[in-house]
C-alpha positions as CSV (number, residue, x, y, z in Angstrom):
1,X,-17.9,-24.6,-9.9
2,X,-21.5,-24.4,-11.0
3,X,-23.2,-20.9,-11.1
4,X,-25.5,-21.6,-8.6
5,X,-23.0,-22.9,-6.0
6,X,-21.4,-19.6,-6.9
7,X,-24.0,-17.8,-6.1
8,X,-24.8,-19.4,-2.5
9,X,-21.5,-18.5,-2.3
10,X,-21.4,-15.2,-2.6
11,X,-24.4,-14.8,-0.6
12,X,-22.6,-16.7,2.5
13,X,-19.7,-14.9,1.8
14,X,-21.6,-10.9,1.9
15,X,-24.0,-12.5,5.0
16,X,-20.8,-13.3,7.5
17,X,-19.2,-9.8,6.2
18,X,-22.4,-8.0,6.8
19,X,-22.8,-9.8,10.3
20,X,-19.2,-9.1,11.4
21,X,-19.6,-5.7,10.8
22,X,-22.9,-5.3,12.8
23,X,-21.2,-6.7,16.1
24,X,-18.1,-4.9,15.5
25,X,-19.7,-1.5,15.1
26,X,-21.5,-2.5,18.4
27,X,-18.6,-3.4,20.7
28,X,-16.2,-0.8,19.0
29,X,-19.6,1.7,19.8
30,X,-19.5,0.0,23.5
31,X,-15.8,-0.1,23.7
32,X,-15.5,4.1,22.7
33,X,-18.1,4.9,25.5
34,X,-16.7,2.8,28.4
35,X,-13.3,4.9,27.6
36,X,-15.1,8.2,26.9
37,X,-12.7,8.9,23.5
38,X,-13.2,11.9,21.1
39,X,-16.3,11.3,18.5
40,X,-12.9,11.8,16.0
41,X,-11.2,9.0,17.4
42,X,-13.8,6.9,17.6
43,X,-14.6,7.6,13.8
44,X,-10.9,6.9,13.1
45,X,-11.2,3.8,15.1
46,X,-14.8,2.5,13.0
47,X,-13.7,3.1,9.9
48,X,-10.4,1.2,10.1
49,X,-12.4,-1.3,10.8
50,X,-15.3,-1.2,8.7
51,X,-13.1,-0.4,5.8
52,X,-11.9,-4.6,5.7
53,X,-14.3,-5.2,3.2
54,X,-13.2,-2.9,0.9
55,X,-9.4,-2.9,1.2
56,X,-9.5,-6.9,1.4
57,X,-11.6,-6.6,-1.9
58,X,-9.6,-4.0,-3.3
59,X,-6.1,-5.5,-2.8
60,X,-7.7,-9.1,-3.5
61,X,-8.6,-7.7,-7.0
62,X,-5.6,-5.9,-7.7
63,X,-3.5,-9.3,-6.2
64,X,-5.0,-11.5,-9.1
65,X,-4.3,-9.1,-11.4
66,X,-7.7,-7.5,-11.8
67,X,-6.4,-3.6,-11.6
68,X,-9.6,-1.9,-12.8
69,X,-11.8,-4.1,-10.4
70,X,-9.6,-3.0,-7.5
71,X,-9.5,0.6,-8.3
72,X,-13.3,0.5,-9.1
73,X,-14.1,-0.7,-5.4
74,X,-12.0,1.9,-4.0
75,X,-13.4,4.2,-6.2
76,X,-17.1,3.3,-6.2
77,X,-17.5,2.7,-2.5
78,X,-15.7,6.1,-1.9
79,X,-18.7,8.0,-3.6
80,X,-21.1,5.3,-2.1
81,X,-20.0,6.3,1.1
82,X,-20.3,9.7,0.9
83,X,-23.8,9.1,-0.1
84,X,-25.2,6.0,1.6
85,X,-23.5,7.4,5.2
86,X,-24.1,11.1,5.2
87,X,-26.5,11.5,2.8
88,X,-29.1,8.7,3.6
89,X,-28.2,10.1,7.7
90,X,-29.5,13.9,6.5
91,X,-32.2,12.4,4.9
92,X,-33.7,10.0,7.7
93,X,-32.7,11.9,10.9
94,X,-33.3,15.7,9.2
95,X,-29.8,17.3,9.2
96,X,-26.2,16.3,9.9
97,X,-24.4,18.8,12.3
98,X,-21.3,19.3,13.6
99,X,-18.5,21.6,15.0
100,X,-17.0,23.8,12.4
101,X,-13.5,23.0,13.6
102,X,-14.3,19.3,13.2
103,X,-15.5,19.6,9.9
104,X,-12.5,21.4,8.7
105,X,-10.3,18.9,10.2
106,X,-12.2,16.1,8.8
107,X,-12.7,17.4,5.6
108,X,-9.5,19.2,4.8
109,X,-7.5,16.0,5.6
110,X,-10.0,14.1,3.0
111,X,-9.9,16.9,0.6
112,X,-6.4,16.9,0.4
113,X,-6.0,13.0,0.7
114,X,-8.3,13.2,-2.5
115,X,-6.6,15.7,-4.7
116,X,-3.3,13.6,-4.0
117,X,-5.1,10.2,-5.7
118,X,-6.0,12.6,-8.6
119,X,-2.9,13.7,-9.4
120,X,-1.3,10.3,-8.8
121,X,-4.3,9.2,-11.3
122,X,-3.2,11.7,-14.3
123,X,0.2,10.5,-13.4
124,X,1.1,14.0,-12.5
125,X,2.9,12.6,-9.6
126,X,4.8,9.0,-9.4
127,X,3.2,6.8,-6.7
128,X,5.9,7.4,-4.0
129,X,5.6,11.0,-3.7
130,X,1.6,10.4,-3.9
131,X,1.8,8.4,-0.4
132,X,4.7,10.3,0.8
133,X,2.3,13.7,0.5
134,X,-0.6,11.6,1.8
135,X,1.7,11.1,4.8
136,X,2.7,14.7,5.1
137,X,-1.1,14.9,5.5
138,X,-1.9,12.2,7.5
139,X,0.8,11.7,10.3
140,X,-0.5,15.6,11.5
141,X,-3.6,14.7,11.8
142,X,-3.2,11.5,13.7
143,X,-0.8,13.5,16.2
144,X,-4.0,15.9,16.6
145,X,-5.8,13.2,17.3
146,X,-3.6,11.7,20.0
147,X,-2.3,14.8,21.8
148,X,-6.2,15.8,22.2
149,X,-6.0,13.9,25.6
150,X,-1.9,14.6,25.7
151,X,-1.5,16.7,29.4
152,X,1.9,17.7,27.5
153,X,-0.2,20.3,25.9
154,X,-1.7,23.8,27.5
155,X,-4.8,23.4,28.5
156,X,-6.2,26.2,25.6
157,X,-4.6,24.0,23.5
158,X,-6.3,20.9,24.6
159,X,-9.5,22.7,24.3
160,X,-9.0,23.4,20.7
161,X,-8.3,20.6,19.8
162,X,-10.9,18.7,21.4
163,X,-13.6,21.1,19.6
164,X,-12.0,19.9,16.5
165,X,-12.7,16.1,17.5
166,X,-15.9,16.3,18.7
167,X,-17.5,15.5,21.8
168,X,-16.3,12.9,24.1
169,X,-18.7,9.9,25.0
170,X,-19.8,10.1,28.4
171,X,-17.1,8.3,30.3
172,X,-18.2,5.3,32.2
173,X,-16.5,3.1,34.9
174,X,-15.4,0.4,33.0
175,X,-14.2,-3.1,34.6
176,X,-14.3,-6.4,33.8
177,X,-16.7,-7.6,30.7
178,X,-17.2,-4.3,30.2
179,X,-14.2,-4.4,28.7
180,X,-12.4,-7.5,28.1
181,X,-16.4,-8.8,26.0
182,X,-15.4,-6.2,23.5
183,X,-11.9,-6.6,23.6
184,X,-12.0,-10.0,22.7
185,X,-15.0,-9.9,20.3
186,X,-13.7,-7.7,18.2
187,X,-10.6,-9.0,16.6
188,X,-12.6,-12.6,15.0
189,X,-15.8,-10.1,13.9
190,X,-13.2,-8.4,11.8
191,X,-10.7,-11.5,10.7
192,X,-14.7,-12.5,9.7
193,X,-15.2,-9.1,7.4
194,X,-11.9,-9.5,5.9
195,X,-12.6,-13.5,5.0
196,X,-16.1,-13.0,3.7
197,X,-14.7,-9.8,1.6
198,X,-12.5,-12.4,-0.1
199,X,-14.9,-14.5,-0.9
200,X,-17.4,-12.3,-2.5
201,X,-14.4,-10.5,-4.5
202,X,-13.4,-14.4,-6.1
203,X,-17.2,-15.7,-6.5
204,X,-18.1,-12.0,-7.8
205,X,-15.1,-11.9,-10.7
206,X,-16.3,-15.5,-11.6
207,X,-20.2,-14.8,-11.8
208,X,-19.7,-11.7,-13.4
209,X,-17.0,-13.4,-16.3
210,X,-19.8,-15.9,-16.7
211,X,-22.5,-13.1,-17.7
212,X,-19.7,-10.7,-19.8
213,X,-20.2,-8.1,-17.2
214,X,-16.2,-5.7,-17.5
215,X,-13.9,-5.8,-14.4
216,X,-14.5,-2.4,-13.7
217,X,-18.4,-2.5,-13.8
218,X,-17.8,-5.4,-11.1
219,X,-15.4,-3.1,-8.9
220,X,-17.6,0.1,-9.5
221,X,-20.8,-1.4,-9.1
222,X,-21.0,-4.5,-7.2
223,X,-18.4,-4.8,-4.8
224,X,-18.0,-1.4,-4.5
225,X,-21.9,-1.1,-3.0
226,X,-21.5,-4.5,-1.2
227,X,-18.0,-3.9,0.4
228,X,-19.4,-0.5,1.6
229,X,-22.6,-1.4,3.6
230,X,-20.7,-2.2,6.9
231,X,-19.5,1.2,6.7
232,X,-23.4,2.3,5.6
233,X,-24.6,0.6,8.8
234,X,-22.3,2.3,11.4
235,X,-23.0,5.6,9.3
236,X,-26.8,5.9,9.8
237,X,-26.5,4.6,13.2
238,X,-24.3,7.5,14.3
239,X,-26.2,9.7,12.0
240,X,-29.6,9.1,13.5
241,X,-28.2,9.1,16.8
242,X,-27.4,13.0,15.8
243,X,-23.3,12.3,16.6
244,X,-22.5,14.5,13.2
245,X,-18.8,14.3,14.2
246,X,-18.4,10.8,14.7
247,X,-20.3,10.2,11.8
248,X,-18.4,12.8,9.4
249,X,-14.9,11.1,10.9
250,X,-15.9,8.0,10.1
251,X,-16.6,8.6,6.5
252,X,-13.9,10.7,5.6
253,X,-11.3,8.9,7.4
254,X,-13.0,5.6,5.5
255,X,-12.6,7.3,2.4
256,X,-8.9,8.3,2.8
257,X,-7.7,4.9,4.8
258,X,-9.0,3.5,1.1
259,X,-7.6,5.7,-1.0
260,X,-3.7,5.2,0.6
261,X,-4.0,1.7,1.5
262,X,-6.1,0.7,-1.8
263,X,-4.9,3.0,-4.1
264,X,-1.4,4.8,-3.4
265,X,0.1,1.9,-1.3
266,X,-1.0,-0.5,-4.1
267,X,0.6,1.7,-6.2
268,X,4.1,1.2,-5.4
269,X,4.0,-2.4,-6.1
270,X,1.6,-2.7,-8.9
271,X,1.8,-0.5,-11.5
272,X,-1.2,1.1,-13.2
273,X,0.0,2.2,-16.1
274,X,0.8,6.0,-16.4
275,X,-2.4,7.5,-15.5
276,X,-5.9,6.3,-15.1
277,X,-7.9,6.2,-18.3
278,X,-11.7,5.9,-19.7
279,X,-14.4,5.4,-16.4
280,X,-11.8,5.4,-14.1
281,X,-10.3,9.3,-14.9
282,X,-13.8,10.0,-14.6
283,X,-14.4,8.4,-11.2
284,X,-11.7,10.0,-9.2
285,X,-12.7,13.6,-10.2
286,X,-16.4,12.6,-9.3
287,X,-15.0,11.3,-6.1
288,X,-13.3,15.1,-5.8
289,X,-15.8,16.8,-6.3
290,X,-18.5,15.2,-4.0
291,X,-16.4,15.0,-1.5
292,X,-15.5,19.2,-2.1
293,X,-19.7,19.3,-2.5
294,X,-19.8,17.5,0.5
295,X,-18.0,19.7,2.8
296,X,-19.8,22.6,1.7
297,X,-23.1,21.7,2.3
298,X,-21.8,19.7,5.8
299,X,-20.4,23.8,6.3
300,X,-24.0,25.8,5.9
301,X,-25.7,27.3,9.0
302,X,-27.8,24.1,10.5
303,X,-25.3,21.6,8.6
304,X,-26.8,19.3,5.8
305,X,-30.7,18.9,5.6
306,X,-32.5,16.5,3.3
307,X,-32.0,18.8,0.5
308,X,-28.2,18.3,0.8
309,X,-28.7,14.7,1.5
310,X,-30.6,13.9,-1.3
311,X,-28.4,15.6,-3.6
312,X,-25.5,13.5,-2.4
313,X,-27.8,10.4,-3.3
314,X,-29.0,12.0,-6.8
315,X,-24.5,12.4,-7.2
316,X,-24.5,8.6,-6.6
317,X,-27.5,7.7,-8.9
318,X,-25.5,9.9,-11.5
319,X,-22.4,8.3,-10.9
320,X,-24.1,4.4,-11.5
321,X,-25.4,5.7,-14.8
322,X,-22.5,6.4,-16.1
323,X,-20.6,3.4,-15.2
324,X,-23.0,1.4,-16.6
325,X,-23.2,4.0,-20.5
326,X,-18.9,4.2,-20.6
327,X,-17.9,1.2,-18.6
């Protein structure tokens, strides 16, 4: 295929990803407010969906072989996220607030999630007890989540756990379109993300084997930004809207739904050697220790301000330069 066919199509492929994220934020966003969920939930419930780009791209890559592409998007847009969605959100809208409870749910789980992919990475740990700890960690949280609303529980309970989650959307009165417009909208606008994510991952390998440009750089760099901009749109959205806890949930939860389902899961079927080497090593302790960095300015009095957000942004910058020196 010539290079500039390529090209137009990696540029249809990243505009129908880009588009099927915008109108599935916006019914998901719709959806969550009809219902009146949990901020947490509705997090949960974003991220899953934004995160098609990058686990189609990721498990695309690491499908055809590509390993260090498919660990660079998960990776890459890990750090990008924590950047381009709470950081860019402190910076535009002032500070990112929230709950302490929420944050130490939030962030613990992603904390933990995190240290689990690094020891997996040095090969500390083989890749079935990396998910099966990830699950120790994850199937709590998820129970949190679902017995928040659970009248099984006492009500002191209920309330602690609902300050941990966040506030709850106003609830509406939904019938009719209100809910079946969403309902049915949402399930093409993200067979759409998960489509044009595979197209950019095949035209992007190609262009970038045309102009010598590594794997990894490709992962790390590229598809790694690209894949993550669905997720960046929801971010600010909720960030400027001032929901801190919907906005925190949604990037930690993105983070870790990548790390097990593009990294640990992946791991059990495709071996990546005994522990990550060169950029990579690198990357997952820089993806640590933002994300540890993260929570503790997200923990001050008054949250994150643009300080703390444009630190998180000068941590990306830092971590582009050196993929480009050692990549």
């Amino acid at each position: 295929m010539p290079t500039f066919v390529e090209g137009v199509y990696f540029v249809a492929s990243l505009a129908a990803t880009l588009v099927a994220a915008a109108v599935f934020a916006d019914r998901l966003d719709r959806l969550g407010e009809r219902l009146g969920v949990p901020e947490a939930l509705l997090g949960l419930l974003t991220a899953a969906g934004a995160d098609a780009p990058e686990l189609a791209a990721a498990v695309t890559a690491l499908a055809t072989g590509a390993k260090g592409t498919g660990l660079g998007v998960v990776l890459g847009s890990n750090v990008f996220n924590l950047g381009a969605m709470i950081g860019l959100s402190a910076l535009l809208a002032g500070s990112v607030t929230l709950r302490r409870e929420s944050l130490a749910l939030e962030g613990g789980v992603a904390l933990c999630v995190t240290g689990i992919v690094c020891l997996l990475g040095f090969g500390v740990v083989p890749a079935w007890a990396a998910l099966a700890l990830a699950l120790v960690v994850l199937v709590p949280y998820v129970v949190v989540v679902a017995l928040a609303e659970g009248h099984a529980l006492s009500l002191r309970r209920r309330r602690v756990f609902r300050r941990a989650l966040g506030e709850h959307h106003r609830r509406g009165h939904p019938q009719g379109r209100d809910l079946w417009e969403p309902l049915l909208v949402i399930p093409p606008a993200v067979a759409a993300i998960v489509l044009g994510s595979i197209g950019m991952v095949h035209s992007s390998l190609r262009l970038g084997d045309r102009v010598g440009l590594p794997h990894v750089l490709v992962g790390v760099l590229l598809l790694a930004v690209l894949t993550s901009l669905p997720n960046a749109y929801t971010g600010v959205r909720l960030g400027r809207a001032g929901r801190g806890a919907a906005l925190v949930s949604e990037t930690m939860n993105s983070n870790t739904i990548n790390l097990v389902g593009g990294v640990a899961l992946p791991a059990l079927f495709v071996g990546f050697g005994h522990r990550f080497s060169g950029v990579l090593a690198v990357d997952v302790v820089w993806l640590l220790v933002t994300t540890a960095l993260t929570v503790a300015l997200l923990w001050r009095p008054g949250g994150m301000r643009r300080g703390g957000g444009a630190l998180l942004l000068v941590s990306w910058a830092g971590f582009a330069v050196v993929q480009g020196i050692f990549g």
